[in-house]
C-alpha positions as CSV (number, residue, x, y, z in Angstrom):
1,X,22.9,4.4,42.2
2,X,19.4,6.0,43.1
3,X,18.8,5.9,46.6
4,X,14.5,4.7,46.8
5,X,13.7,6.6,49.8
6,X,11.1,8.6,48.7
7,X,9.7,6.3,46.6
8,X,6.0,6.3,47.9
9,X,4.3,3.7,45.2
10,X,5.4,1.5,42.2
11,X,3.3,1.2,39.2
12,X,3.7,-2.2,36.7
13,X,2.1,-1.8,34.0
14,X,1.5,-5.7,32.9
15,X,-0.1,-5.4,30.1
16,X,1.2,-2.6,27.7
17,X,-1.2,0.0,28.2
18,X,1.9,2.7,29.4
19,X,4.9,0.8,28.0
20,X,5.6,-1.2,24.9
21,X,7.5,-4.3,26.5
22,X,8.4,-5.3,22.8
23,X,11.8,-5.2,22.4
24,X,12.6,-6.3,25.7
25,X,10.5,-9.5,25.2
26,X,12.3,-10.4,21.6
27,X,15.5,-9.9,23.2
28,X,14.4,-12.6,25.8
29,X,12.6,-14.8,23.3
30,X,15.8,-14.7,21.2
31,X,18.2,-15.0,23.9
32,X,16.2,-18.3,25.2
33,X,15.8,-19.5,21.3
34,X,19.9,-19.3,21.0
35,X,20.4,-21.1,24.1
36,X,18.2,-24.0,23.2
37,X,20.4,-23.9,19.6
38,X,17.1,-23.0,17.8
39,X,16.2,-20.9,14.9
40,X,15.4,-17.3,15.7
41,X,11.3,-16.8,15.5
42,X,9.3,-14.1,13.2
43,X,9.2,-10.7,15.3
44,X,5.9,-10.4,14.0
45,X,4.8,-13.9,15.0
46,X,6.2,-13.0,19.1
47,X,4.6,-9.9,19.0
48,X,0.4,-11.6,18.4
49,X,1.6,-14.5,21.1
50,X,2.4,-11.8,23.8
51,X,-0.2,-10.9,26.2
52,X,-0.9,-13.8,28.4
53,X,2.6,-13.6,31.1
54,X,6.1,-15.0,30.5
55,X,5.1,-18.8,30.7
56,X,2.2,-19.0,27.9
57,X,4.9,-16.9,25.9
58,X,7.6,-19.3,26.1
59,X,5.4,-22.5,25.1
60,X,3.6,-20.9,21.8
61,X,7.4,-19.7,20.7
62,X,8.5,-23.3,21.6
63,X,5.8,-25.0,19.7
64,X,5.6,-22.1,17.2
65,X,1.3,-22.4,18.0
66,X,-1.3,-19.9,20.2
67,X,-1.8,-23.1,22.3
68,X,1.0,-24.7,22.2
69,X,2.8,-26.8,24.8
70,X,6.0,-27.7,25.7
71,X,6.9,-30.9,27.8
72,X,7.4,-30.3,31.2
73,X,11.2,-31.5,30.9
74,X,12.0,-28.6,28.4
75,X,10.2,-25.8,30.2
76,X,12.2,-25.1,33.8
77,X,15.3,-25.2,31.2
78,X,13.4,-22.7,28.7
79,X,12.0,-20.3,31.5
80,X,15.6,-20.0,33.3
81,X,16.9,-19.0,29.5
82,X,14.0,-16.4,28.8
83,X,14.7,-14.6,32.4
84,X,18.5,-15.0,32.8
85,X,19.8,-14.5,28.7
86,X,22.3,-11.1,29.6
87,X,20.5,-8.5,27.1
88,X,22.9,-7.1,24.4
């Protein structure tokens, strides 16, 4: 492990500009899909809903809509999926 040290700063870039978050985020959006036993999503249809932070993501896959919104029963269950599915 990397001892942090020297580490003077830390940079997030949040919204794409120096990373492509992509892959990472259909991993998660597929990983919280399977654990709610629901059919896998159109890559192409994640990657025009991201932009807006983790939470907005999950309700327009959920609802399959820009503005959608999921009840407030299914979204603590949804959220703990998208941030805890182990990555393959």
């Amino acid at each position: 492990m990397v001892k942090l040290e020297s580490v003077s700063a830390v940079c997030f870039d949040l919204d794409g500009t120096l990373a492509d978050p992509f892959d990472d985020l259909y991993e998660a959006v597929s990983g919280m899909l399977r654990g709610l036993s629901l059919p896998d999503e159109d890559p192409h249809a994640i990657k025009d809903w991201i932009g807006d932070g983790a939470d907005l993501l999950i309700h327009r896959v959920l609802t399959r809509h820009i503005d959608g919104r999921v009840s407030t029963r299914v979204k603590p269950s949804a959220r703990a999926l998208f941030v805890l599915i182990p990555r393959q």
